[in-house]
Backbone as CSV, one residue per row, in Angstrom:
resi,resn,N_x,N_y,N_z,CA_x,CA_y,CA_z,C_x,C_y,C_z
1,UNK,-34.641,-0.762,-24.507,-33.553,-0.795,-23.539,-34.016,-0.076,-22.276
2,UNK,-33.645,-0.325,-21.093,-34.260,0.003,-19.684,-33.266,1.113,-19.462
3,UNK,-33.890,2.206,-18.729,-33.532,3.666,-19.049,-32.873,3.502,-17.628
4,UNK,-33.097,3.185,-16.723,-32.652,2.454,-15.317,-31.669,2.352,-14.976
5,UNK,-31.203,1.574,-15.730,-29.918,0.895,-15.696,-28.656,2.030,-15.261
6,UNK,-27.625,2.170,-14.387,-26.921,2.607,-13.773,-25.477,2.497,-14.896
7,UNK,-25.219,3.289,-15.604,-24.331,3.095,-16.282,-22.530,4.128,-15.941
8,UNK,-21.557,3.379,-16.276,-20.511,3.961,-16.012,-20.374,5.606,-17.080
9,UNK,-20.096,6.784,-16.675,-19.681,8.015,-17.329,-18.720,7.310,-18.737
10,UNK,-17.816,6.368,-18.659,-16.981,6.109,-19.578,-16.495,4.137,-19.754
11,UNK,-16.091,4.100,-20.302,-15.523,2.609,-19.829,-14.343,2.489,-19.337
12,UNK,-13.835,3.252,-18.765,-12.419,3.261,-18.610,-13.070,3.828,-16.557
13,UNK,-13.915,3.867,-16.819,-14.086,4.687,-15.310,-13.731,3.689,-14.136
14,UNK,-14.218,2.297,-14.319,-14.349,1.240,-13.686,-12.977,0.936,-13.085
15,UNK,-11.956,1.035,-13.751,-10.772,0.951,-14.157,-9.994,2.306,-12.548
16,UNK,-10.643,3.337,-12.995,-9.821,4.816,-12.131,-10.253,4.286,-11.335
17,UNK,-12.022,3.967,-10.999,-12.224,3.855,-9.118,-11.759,3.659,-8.457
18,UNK,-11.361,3.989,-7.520,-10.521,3.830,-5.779,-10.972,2.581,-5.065
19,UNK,-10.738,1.553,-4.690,-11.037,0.758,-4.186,-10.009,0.727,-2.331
20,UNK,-10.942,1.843,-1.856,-10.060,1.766,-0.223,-9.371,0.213,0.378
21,UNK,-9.937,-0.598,0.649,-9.438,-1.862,0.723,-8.288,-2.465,-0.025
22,UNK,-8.672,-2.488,-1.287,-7.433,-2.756,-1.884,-5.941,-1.746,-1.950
23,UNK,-6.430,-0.366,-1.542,-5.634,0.038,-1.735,-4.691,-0.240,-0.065
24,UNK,-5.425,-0.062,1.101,-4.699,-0.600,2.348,-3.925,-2.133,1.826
25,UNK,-4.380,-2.872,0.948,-3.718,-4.441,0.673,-2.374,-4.026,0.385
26,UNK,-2.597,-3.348,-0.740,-0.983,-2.971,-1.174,-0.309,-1.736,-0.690
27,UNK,-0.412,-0.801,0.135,-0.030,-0.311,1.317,0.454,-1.126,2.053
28,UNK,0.064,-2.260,2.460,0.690,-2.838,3.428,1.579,-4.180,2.762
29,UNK,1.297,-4.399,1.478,2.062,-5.238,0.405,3.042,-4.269,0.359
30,UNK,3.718,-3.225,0.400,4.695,-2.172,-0.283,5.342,-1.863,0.782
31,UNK,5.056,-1.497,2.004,5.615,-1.740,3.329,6.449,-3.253,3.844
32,UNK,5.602,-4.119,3.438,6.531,-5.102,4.253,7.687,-5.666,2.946
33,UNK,7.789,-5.182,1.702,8.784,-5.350,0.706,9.632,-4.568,1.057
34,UNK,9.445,-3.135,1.515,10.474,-2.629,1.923,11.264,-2.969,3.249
35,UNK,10.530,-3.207,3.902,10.825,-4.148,5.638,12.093,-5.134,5.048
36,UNK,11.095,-6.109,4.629,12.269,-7.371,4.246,13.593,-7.180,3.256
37,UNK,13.495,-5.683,2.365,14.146,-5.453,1.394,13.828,-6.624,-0.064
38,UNK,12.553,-6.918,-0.259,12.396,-7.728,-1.558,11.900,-6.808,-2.504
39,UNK,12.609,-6.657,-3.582,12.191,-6.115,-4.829,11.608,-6.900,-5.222
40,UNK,10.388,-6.968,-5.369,9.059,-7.657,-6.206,9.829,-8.378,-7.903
41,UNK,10.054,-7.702,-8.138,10.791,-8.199,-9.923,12.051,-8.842,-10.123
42,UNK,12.987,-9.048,-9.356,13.606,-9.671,-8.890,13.464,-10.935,-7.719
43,UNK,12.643,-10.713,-7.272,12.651,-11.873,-5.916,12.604,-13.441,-6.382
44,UNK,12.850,-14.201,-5.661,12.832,-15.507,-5.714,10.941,-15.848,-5.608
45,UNK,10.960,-16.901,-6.164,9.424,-17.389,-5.353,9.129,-17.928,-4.366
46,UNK,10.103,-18.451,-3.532,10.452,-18.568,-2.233,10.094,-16.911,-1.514
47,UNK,10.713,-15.679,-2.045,10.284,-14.602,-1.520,9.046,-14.325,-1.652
48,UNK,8.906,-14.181,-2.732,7.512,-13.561,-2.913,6.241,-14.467,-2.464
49,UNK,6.845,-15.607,-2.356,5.441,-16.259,-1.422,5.372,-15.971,0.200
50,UNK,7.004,-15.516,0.400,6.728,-14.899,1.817,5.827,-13.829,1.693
51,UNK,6.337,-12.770,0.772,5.805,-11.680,1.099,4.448,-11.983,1.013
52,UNK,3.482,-12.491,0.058,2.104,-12.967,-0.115,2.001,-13.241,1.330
53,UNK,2.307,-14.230,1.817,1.586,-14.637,2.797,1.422,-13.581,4.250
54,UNK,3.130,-12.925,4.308,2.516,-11.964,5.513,1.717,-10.664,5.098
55,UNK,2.150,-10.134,3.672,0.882,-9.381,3.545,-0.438,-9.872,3.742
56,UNK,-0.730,-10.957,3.495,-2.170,-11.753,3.289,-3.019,-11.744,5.294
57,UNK,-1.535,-12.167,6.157,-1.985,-11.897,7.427,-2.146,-10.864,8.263
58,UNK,-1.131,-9.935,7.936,-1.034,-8.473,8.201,-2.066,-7.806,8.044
59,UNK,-2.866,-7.408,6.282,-3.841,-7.178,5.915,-5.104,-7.902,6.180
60,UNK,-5.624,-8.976,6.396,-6.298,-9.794,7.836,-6.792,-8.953,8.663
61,UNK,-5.451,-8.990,9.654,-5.607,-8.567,10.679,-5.633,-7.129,11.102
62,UNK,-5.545,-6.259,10.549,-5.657,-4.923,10.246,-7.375,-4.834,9.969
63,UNK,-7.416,-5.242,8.982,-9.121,-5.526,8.547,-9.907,-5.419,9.808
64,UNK,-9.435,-6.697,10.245,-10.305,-6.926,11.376,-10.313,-6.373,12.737
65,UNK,-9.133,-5.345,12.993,-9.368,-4.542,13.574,-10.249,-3.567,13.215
66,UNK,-9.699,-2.974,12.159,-10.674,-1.877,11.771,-12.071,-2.035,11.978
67,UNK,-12.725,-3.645,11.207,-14.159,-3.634,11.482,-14.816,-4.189,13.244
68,UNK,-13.697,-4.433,14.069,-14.205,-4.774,15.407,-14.655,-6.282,15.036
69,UNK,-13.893,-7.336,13.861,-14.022,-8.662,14.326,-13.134,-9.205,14.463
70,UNK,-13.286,-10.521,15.305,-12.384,-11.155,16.341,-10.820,-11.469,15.306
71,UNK,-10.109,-11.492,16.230,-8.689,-11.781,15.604,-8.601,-13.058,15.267
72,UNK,-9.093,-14.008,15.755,-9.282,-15.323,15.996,-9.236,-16.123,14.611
73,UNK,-10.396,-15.506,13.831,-11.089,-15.437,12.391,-9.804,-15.238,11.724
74,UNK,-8.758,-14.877,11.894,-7.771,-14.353,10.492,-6.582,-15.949,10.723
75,UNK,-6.539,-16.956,9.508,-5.956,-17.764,9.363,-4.726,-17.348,9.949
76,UNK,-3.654,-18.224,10.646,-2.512,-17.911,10.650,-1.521,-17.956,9.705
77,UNK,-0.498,-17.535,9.567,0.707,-17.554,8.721,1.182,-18.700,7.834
78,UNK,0.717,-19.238,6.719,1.690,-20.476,6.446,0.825,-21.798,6.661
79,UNK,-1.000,-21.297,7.649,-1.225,-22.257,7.379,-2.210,-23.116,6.309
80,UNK,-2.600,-24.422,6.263,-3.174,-24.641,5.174,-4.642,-24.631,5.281
């Protein structure tokens, strides 16, 4: 077996890691539920595909500020 190999402290570790990105996704998924007032577990799927989608553009475009690329690049709202 190759002594090399980069292994996790536990198996469960993979699991705790912080993933910054994702965590801004749902930061800004948890914000605009409260905006619109949709409780996630209750909502229609009519809602919750709203909410998907402006989180999906919101978080976009946030992104791409952050990394300095063009706004241009982030699909619009709704489309296909």
């Amino acid at each position: 077996m190759d002594e090399n190999i980069s292994r996790p402290v536990s198996d469960a570790e993979w699991y705790f890691r912080k993933d910054p990105e994702r965590e801004r996704f749902y930061e800004i998924f948890f914000q605009l539920c409260r905006k619109y007032g949709v409780r996630w577990g209750k909502a229609t799927e009519k809602e919750q595909a709203f909410i998907e989608e402006v989180t999906r553009v919101t978080y976009e475009r946030d992104r791409a500020v952050r990394l300095g690329l063009p706004l241009s690049d982030v699909r619009p709202s709704f489309a296909s």
